[in-house]
N, C-alpha and C positions, 0 to 999 in steps of 0.2 A: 461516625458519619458527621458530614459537617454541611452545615447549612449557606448555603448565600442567595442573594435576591438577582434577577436577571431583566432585565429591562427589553420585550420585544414587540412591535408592529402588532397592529392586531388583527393582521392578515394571516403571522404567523403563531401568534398564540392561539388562535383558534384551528389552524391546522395542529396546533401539538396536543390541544383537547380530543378535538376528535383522534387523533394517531394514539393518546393513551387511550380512548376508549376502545379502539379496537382491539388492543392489546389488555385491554383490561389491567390498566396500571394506570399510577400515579403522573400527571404532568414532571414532576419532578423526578419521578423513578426514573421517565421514558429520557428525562435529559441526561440524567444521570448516568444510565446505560448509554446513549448516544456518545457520551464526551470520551467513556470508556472503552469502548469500541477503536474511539480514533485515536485514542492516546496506543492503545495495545496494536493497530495499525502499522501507528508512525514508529513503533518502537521496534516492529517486526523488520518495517522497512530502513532505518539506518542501520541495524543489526544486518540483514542484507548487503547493507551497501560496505559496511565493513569488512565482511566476509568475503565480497570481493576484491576489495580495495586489499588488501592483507593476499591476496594471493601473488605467486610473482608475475613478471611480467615477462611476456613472450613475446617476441618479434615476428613480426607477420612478414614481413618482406627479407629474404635471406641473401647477403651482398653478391652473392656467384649467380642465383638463378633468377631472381626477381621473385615476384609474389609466388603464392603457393596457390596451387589448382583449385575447383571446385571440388572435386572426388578427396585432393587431401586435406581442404577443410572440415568438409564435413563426413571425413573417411566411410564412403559408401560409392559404386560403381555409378558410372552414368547410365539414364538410360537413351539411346535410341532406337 
């Protein structure tokens, strides 16, 4: 583990007090879980976005008939 000093408002250090006490943890745990959280987020979400980006690309509009219908985008019948 490693240590650092964080400098906040004391509108919001006291909301972080109270939020560990709820949870019954350390000010520093709860930050520490917090950063975690969004770091494993953000990590989830470029992963994501790569995994679409890497897929190939498909043309949606076909040069003989024009765009492609409702029913065969999202291949299921209409209803009315």
């Amino acid at each position: 583990m490693k240590n650092i000093t964080i400098t906040l408002d004391e509108e919001t250090a006291r909301w972080a007090r109270i939020e560990a006490a709820k949870r019954d943890t350390s000010v520093s745990r709860l930050v520490g879980e917090m950063l975690r959280e969004r770091r494993e987020k953000e990590s989830e979400r470029r992963a994501a976005l790569e995994r679409y980006m890497a897929r190939p690309r498909v043309a949606l509009k076909d040069a003989d008939s024009g765009y492609p219908s409702r029913e065969q985008l999202y291949d299921r019948p209409v209803l009315r």
